[in-house]
C-alpha positions as a Markdown table, in Angstrom:
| # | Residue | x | y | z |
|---|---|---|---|---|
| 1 | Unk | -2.7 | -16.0 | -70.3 |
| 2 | Unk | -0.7 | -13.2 | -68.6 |
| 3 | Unk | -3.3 | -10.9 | -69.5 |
| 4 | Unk | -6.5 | -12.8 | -68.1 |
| 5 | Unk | -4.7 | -13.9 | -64.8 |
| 6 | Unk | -4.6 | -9.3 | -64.6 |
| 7 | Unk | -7.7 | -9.2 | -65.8 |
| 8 | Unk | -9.4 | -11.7 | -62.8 |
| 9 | Unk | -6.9 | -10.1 | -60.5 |
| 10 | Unk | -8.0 | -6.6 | -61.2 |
| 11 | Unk | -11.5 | -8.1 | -60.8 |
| 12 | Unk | -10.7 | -9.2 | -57.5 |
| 13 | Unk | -9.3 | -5.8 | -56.6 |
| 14 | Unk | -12.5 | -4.3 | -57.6 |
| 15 | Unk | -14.7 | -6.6 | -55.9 |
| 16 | Unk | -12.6 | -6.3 | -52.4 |
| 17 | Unk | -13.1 | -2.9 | -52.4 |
| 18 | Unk | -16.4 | -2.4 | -53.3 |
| 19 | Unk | -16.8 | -5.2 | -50.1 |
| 20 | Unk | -14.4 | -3.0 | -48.2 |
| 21 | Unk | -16.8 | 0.0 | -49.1 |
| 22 | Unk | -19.9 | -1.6 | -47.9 |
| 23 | Unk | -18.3 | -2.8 | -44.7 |
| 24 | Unk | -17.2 | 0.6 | -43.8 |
| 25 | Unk | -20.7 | 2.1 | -44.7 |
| 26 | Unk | -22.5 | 0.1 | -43.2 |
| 27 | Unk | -19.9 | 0.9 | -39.7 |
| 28 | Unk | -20.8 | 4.0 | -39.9 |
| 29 | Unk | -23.8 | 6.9 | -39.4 |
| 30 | Unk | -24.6 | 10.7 | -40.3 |
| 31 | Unk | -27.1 | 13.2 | -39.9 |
| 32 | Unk | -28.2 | 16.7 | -39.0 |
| 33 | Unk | -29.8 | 16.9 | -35.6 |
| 34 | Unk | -32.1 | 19.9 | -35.1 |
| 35 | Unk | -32.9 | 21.3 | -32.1 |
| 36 | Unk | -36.0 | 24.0 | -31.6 |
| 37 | Unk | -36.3 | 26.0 | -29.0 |
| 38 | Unk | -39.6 | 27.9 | -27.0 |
| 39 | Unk | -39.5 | 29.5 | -23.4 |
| 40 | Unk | -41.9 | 32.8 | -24.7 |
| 41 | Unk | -44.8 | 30.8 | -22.7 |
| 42 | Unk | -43.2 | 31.9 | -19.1 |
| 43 | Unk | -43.0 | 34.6 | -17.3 |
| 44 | Unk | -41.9 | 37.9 | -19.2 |
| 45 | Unk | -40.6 | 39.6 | -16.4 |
| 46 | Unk | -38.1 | 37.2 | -15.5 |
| 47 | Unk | -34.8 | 36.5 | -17.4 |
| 48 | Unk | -34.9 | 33.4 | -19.2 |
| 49 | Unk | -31.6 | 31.4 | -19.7 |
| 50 | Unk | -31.1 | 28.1 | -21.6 |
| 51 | Unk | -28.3 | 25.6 | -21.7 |
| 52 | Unk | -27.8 | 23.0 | -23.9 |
| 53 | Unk | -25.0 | 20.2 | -24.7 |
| 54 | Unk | -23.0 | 21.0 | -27.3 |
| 55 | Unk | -21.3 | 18.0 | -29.8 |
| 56 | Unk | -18.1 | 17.8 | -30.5 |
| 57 | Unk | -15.6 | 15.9 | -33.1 |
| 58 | Unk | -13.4 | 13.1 | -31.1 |
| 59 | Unk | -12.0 | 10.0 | -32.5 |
| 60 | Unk | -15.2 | 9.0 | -32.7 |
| 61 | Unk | -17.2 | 11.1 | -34.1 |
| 62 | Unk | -17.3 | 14.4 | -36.7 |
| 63 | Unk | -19.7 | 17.4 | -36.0 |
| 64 | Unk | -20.0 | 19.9 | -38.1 |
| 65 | Unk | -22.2 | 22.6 | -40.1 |
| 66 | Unk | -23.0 | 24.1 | -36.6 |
| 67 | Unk | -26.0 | 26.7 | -37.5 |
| 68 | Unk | -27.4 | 28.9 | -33.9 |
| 69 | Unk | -30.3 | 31.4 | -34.8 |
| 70 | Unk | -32.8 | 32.4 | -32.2 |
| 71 | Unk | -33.9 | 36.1 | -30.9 |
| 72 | Unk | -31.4 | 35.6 | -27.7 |
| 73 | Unk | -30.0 | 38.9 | -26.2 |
| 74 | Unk | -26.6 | 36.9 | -25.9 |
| 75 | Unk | -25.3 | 33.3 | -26.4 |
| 76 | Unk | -21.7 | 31.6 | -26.3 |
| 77 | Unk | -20.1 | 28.2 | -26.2 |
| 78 | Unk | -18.8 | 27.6 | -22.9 |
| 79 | Unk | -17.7 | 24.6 | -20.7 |
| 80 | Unk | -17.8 | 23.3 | -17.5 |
| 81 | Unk | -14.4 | 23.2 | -15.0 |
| 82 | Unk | -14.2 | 20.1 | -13.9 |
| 83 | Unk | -15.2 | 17.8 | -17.1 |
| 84 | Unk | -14.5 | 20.7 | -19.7 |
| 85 | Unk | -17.9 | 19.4 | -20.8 |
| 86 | Unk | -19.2 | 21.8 | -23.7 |
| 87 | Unk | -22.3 | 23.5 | -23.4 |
| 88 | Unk | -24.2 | 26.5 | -25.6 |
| 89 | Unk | -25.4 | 29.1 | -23.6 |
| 90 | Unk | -28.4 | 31.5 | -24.2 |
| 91 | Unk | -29.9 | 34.4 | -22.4 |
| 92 | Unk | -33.2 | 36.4 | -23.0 |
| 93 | Unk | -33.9 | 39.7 | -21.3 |
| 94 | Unk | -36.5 | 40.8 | -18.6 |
| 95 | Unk | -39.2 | 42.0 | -20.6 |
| 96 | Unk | -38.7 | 40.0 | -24.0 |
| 97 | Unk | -41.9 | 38.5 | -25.6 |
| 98 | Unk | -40.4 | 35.7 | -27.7 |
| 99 | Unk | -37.6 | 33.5 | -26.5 |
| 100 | Unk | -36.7 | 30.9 | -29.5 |
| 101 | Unk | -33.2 | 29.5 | -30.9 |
| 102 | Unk | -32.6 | 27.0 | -33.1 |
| 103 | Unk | -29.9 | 24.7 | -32.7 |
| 104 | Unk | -28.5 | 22.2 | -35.7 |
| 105 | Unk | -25.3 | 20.1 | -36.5 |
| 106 | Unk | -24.2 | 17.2 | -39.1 |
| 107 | Unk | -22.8 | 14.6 | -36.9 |
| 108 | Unk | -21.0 | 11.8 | -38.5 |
| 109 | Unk | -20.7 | 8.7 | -36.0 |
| 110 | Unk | -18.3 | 5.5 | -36.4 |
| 111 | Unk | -19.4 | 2.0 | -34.7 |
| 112 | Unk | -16.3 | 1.5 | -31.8 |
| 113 | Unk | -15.1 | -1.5 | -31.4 |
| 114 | Unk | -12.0 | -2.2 | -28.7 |
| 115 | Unk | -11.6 | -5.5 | -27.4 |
| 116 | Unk | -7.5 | -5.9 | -28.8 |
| 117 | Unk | -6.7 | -5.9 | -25.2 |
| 118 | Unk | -2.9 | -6.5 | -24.3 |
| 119 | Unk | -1.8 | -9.8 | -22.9 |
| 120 | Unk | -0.2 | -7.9 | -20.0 |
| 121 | Unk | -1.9 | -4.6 | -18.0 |
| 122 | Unk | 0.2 | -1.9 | -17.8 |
| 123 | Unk | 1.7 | -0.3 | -14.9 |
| 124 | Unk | 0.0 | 2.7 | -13.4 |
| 125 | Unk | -1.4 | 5.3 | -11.2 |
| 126 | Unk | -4.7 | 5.3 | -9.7 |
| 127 | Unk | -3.7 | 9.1 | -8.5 |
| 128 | Unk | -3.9 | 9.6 | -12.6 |
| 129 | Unk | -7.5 | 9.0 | -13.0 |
| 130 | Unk | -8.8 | 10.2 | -9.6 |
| 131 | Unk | -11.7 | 11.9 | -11.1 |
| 132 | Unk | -13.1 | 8.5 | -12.3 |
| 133 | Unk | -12.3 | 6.8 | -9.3 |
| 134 | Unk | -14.0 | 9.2 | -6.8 |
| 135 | Unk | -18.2 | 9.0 | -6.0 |
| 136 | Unk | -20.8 | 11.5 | -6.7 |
| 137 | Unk | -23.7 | 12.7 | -5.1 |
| 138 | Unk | -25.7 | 9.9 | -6.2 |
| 139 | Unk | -23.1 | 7.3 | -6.7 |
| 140 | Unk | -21.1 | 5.9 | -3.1 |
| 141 | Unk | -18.6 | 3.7 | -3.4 |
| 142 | Unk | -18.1 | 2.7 | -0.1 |
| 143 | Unk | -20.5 | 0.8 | 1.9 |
| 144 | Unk | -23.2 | -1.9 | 0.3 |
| 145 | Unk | -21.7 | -0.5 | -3.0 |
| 146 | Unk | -17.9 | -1.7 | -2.2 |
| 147 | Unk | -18.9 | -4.6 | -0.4 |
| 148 | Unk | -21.2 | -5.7 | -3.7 |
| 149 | Unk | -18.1 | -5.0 | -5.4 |
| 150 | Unk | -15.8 | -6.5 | -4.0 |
| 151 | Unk | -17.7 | -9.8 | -3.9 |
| 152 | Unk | -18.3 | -9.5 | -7.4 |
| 153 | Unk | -14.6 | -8.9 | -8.5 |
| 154 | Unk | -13.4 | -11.7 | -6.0 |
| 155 | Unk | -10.4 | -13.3 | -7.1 |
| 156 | Unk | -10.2 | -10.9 | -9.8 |
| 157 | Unk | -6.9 | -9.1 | -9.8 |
| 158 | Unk | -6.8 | -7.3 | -13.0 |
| 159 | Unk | -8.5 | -4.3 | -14.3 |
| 160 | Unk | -9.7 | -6.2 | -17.2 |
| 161 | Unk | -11.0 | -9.1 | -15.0 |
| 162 | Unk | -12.9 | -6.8 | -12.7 |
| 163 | Unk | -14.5 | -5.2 | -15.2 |
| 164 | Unk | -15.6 | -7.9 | -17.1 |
| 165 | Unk | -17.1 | -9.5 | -14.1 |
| 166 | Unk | -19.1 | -6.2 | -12.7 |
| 167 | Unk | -20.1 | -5.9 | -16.9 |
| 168 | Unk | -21.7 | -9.2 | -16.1 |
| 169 | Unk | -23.4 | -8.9 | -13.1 |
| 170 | Unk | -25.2 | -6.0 | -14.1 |
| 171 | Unk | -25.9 | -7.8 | -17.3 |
| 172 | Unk | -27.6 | -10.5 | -15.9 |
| 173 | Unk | -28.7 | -8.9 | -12.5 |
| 174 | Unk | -30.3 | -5.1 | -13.5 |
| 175 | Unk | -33.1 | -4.8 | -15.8 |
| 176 | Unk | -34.6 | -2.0 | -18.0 |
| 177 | Unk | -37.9 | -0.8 | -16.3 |
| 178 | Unk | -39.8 | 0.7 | -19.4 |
| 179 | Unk | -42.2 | 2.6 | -16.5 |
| 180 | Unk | -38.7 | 5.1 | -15.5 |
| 181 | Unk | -38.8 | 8.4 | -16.7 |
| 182 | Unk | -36.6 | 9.9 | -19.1 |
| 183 | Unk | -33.4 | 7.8 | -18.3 |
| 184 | Unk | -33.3 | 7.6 | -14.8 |
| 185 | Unk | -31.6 | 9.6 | -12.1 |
| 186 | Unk | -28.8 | 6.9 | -11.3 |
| 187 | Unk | -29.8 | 6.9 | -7.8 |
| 188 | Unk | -27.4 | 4.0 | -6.9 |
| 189 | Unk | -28.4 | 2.8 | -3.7 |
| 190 | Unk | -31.8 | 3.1 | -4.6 |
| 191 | Unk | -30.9 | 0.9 | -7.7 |
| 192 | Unk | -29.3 | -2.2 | -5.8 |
| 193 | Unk | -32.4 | -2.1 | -3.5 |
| 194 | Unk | -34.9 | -2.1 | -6.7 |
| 195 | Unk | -32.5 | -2.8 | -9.6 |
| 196 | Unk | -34.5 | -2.0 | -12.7 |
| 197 | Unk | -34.2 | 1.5 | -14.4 |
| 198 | Unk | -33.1 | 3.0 | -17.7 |
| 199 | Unk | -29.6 | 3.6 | -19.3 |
| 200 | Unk | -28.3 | 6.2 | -17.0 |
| 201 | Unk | -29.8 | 3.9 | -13.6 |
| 202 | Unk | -28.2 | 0.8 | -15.0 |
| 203 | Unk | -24.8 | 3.1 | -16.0 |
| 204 | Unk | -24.6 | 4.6 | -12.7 |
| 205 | Unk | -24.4 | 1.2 | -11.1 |
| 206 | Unk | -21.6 | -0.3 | -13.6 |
| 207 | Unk | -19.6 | 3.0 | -12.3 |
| 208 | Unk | -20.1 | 3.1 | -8.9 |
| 209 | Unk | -19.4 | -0.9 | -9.2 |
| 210 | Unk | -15.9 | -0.2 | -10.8 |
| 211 | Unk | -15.0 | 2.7 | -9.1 |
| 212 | Unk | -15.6 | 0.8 | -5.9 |
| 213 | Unk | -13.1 | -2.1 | -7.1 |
| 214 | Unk | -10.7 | 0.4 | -8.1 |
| 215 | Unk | -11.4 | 0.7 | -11.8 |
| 216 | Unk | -12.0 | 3.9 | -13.6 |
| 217 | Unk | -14.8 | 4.2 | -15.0 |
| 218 | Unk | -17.0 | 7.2 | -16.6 |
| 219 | Unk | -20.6 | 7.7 | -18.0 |
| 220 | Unk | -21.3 | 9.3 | -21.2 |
| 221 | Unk | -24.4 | 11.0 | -22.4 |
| 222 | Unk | -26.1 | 11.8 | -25.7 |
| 223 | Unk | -28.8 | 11.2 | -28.0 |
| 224 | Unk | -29.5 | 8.5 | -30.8 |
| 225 | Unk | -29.7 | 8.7 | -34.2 |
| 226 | Unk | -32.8 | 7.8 | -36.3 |
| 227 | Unk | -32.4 | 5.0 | -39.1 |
| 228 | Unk | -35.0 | 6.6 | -41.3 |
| 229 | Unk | -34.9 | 9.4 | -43.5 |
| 230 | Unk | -36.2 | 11.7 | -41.0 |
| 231 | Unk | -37.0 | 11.3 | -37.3 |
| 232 | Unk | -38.7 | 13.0 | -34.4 |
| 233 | Unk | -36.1 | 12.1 | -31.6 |
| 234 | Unk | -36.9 | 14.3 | -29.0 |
| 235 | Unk | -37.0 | 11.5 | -26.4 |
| 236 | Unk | -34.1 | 9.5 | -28.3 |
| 237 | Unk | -31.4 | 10.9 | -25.0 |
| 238 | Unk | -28.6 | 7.5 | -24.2 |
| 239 | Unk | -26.3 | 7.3 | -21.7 |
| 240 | Unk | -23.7 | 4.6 | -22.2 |
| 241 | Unk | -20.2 | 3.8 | -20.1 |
| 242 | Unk | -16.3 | 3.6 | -20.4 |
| 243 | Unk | -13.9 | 2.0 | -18.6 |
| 244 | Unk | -10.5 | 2.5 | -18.0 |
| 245 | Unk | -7.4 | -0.1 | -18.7 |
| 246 | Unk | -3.9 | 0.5 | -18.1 |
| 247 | Unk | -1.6 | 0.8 | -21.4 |
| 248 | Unk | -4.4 | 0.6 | -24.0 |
| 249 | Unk | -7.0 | 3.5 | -23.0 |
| 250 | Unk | -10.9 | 3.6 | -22.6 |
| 251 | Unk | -13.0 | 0.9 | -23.4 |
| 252 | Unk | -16.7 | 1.2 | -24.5 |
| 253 | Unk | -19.4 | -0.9 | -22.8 |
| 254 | Unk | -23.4 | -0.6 | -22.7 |
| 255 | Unk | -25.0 | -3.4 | -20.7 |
| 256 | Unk | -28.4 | -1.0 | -20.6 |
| 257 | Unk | -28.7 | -1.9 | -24.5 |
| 258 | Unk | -27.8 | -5.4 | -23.8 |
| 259 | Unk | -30.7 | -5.4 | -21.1 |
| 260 | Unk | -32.9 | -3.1 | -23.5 |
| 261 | Unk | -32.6 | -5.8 | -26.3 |
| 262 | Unk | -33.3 | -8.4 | -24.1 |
| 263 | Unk | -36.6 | -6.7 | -23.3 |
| 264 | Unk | -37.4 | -5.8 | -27.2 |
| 265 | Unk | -37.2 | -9.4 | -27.7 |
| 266 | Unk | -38.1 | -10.8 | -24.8 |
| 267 | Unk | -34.9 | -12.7 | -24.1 |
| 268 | Unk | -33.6 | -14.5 | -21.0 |
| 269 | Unk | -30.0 | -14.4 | -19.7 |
| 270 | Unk | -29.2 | -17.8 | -20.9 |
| 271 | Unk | -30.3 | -17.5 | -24.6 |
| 272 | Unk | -28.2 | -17.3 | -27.6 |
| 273 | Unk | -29.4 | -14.1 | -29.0 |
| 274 | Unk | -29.1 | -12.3 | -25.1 |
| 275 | Unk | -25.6 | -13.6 | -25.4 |
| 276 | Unk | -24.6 | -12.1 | -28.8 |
| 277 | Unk | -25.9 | -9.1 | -27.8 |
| 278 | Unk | -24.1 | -9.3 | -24.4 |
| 279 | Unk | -20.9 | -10.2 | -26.5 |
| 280 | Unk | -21.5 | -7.4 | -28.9 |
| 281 | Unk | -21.5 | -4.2 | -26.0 |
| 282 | Unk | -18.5 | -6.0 | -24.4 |
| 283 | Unk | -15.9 | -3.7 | -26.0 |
| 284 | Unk | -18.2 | -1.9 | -28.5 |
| 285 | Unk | -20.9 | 0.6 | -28.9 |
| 286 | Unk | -23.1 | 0.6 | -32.3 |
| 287 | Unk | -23.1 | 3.7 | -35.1 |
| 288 | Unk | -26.5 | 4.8 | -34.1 |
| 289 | Unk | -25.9 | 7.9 | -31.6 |
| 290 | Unk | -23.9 | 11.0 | -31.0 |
| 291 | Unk | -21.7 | 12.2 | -27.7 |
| 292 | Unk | -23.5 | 14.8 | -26.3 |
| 293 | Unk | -21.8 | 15.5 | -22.5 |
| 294 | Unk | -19.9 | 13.6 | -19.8 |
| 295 | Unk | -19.9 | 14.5 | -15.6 |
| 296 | Unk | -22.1 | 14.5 | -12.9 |
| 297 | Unk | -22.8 | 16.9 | -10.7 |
| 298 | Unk | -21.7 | 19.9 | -13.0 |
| 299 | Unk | -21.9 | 23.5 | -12.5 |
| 300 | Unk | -22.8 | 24.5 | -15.3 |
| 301 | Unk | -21.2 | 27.9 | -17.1 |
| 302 | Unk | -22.3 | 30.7 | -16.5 |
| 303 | Unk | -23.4 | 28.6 | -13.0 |
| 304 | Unk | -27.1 | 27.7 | -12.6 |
| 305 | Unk | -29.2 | 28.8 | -9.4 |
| 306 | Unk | -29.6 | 25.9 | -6.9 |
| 307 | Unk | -28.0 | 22.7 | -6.7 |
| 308 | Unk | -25.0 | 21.4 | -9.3 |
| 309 | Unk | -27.2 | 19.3 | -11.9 |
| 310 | Unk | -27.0 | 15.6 | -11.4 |
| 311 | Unk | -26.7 | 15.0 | -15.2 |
| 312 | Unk | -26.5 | 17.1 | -18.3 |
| 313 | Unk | -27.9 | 14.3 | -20.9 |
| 314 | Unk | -31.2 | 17.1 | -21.6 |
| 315 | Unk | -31.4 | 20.8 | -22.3 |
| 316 | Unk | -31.3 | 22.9 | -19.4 |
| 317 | Unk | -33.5 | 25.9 | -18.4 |
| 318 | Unk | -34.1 | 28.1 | -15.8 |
| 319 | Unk | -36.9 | 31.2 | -15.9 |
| 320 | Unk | -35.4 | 33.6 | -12.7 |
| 321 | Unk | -34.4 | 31.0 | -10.5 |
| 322 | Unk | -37.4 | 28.4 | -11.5 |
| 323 | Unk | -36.2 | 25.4 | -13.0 |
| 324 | Unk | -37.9 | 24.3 | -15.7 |
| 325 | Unk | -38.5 | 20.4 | -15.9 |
| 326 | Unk | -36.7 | 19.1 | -19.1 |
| 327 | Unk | -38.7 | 16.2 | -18.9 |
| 328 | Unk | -42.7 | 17.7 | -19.7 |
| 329 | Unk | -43.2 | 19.6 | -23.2 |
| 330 | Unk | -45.6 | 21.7 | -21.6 |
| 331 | Unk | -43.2 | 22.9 | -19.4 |
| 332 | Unk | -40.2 | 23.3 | -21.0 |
| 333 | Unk | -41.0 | 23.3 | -25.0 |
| 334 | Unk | -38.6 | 21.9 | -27.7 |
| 335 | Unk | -38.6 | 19.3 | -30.1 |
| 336 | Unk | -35.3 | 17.5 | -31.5 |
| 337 | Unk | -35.9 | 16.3 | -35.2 |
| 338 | Unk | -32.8 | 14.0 | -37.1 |
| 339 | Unk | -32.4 | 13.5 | -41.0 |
| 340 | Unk | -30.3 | 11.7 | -43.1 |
């Protein structure tokens, strides 16, 4: 009897970790992102120079296999000063005929999932997270944007409770306008005038919104991952959002999916399925995408000619001083392929 009451436990065992197994497969996504290269269509008698965001492993995420190959003159990993936000760096000579690289990486990605929050906020300093607390060239936090938020976060006196209520608002005021190209500027004011856009437009409005009521907050950018065995995701760029809460650390959040899924599916606010998926990115982001950069308005490294670059989501090129635009493939060429 002894023996068979083992036996059904070892059974058990087996079983819960086979479940366990599953669970923590199914949490979790890999792949090798490849990114190709092409400026030899411009002009040869200007330099060309190309910068690109370059992954790296957090507590989120594992990159590795890194593989550059291209006829550059010079390349290097550099990053920005103000974000520290990684970049890879190419240059091509006056003169040269071909101007390729080829840029690839096994990222392995874990779903996130924060929402243990403490009873109690910690004390802190605002002084701490200036950075996050501060606007950008596109992203005010004082005028319509602090008087917005502060009617939203009214009667609202924790970090936690402000968040939560600008996460809904934007939940269940923005909406995803298919028609916006690439992901959107994150024009903010623009956005509260006309409030539909794409991840980074309805991002930049959850930022601004929390910065305003005294919340840090932070966007990131990157790219998704494909769920087939091999993908073309060269127009696959996300930008999702963080907040900051006193004595636990940064919380993920992504009401653009939640407004993207609503659209997929045709959903309104007040249905079930809206609200699981409003539920879901309250506190977590899925498996299904990879950490590219963070900042606005970066210089990049070595500096770009003009203006510092709004967001650094997409490749970056610049023939002489000419900008390339990183949204048309018959401007600026490259394709970005994933497989499993």
């Amino acid at each position: 009897m002894g023996r068979k009451k083992c036996n059904i436990l070892a059974c058990f065992a087996v079983v819960m970790f086979m479940w366990t197994s599953l669970a923590v497969a199914s949490s979790r996504q890999s792949g090798t992102i490849t990114m190709e290269f092409d400026l030899s269509g411009h002009n040869v008698n200007e330099e060309a120079r190309l910068w690109v965001p370059y992954p790296v492993s957090d507590r989120d995420q594992v990159i590795t296999n890194v593989k550059i190959s291209g006829d550059f003159a010079e390349s290097a990993i550099y990053t920005d000063q103000i974000y520290s936000t990684p970049m890879l760096y190419a240059r091509w000579d006056t003169g040269a005929q071909n101007r390729r690289l080829t840029f690839s990486f096994h990222a392995v990605r874990d779903e996130v999932v924060r929402r243990d929050f403490p009873v109690e906020e910690a004390s802190w300093a605002p002084a701490d997270y200036a950075m996050y607390l501060a606007p950008t060239s596109l992203g005010p936090i004082d005028g319509p944007v602090k008087m917005l938020a502060d009617q939203i976060t009214q009667g609202k006196t924790t970090v936690l409770g402000k968040s939560k209520a600008i996460y809904d608002w934007v939940c269940e005021n923005m909406y995803r306008d298919p028609k916006t190209i690439g992901c959107g500027p994150g024009d903010v004011c623009a956005l509260l005038e006309r409030p539909g856009g794409k991840c980074t437009d309805i991002h930049s409005v959850y930022v601004s919104l929390s910065r305003a009521a005294g919340v840090p907050a932070r966007e990131i950018f990157g790219i998704r991952q494909g769920k087939k065995a091999e993908q073309d995701i060269t127009s696959w760029q996300h930008c999702w959002a963080e907040f900051y809460l006193p004595g636990y650390g940064w919380v993920p959040v992504d009401p653009a999916d939640v407004r993207k899924m609503m659209l997929k599916h045709d959903l309104k606010v007040e249905d079930e399925k809206a609200r699981e998926y409003r539920k879901y990115f309250w506190g977590a982001w899925d498996q299904y995408r990879v950490k590219l950069a963070m900042g606005r308005d970066l210089l990049l490294n070595p500096p770009q000619y003009g203006k510092p670059l709004n967001t650094f989501g997409y490749p970056y090129a610049q023939i002489g001083q000419e900008t390339l635009d990183w949204l048309d493939p018959k401007t600026f060429k490259y394709t970005i392929t994933y497989q499993q």
